[in-house]
C-alpha positions in Angstrom: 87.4 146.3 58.3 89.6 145.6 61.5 86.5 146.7 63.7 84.7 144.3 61.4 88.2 141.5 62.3 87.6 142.7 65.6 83.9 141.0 66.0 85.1 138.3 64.0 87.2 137.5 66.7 85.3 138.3 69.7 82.5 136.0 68.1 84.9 133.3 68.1 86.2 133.5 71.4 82.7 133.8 72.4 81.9 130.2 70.9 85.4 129.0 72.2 84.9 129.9 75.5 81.2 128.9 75.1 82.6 125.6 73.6 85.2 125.4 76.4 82.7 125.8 79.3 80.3 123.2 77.0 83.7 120.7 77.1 84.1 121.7 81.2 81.1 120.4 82.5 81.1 117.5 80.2 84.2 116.6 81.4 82.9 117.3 84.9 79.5 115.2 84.7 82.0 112.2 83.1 84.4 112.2 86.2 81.2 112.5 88.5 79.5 109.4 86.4 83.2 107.9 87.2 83.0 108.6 90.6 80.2 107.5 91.3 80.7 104.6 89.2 83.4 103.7 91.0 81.7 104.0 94.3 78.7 101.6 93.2 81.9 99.3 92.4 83.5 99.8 95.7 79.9 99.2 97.3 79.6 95.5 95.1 83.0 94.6 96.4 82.3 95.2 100.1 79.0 93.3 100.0 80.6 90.8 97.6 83.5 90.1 100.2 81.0 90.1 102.8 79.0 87.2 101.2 81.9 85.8 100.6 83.1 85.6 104.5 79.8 85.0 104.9 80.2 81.9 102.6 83.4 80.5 103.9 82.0 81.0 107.4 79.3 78.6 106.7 81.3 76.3 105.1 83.9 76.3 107.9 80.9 75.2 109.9 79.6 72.8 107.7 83.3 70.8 108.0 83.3 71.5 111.0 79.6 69.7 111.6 80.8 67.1 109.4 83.6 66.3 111.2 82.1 66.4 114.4 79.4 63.8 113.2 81.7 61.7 111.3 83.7 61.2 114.7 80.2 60.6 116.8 79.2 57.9 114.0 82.9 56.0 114.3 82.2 56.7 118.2 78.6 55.2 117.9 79.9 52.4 115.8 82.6 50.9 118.1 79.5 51.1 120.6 77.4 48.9 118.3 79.9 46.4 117.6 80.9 46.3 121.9 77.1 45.5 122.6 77.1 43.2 119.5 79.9 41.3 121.1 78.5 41.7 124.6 75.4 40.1 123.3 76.8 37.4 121.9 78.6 36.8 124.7 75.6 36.8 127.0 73.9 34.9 124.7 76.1 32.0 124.5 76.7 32.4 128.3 72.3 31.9 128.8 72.4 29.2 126.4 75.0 27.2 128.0 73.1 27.7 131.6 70.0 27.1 129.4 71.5 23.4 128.8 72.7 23.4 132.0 69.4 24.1 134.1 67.8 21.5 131.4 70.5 18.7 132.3 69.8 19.3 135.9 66.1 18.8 135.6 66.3 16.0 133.2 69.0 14.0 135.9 66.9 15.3 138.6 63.6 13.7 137.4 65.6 10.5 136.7 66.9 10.8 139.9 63.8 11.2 141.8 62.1 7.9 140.1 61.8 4.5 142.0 64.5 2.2 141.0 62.0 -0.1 138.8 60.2 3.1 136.8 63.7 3.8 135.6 64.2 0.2 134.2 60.2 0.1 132.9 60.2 2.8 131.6 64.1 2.0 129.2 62.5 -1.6 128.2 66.4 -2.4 127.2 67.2 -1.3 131.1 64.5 -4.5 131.9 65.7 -6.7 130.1 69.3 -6.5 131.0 68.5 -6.5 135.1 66.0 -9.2 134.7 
């Protein structure tokens, strides 16, 4: 009977131990799925962090581009309303030689007519100097 408590017992710490090594690797394979969970994790947040530099980066130059063209369109505007204003200018300038060169020409043909054209041509001139 004791040799009998004997196997008993070595049976059961057979299936212990078997149990234990059973519980081992288990316990093993779960902290390499962690591991390697947690590497797939670390490798997400690299790439994520790069995107996300990769992100800000572009939007830095976006702004950046914005700005740049926001200042080139006040720039061009101011440029606009100069030649605007310089047109203007110039045109008033041409129409006031325009009148000028006309009023010339038109006291200039007067001018050149005999004396007597001038009155035939103003029938109130004609009557008044006859």
């Amino acid at each position: 009977q004791v040799e009998d408590s004997l196997q008993n017992a070595e049976q059961r710490l057979t299936q212990a131990s078997l149990k234990a090594k059973l519980a081992h690797e288990k316990a093993a394979n779960a902290v390499a799925e962690f591991k390697k969970e947690e590497q797939e994790a670390e490798n997400a947040l690299s790439e994520a962090k790069v995107q996300l530099e990769s992100t800000v980066s572009a939007l830095r130059e976006k702004n950046s581009l914005k700005e740049t063209l926001r200042l080139e369109a006040e720039e061009l505007s101011k440029e606009l309303n100069t030649l605007k204003v310089t047109f203007s200018r110039l045109n008033n300038h041409m129409h006031r030689i325009f009148l000028t060169y006309i009023s010339n020409v038109m006291i200039y043909l007067v001018d050149i007519q005999p004396l007597y054209r001038r009155f035939v041509s103003y029938p109130i001139y004609f009557n008044l100097a006859t």
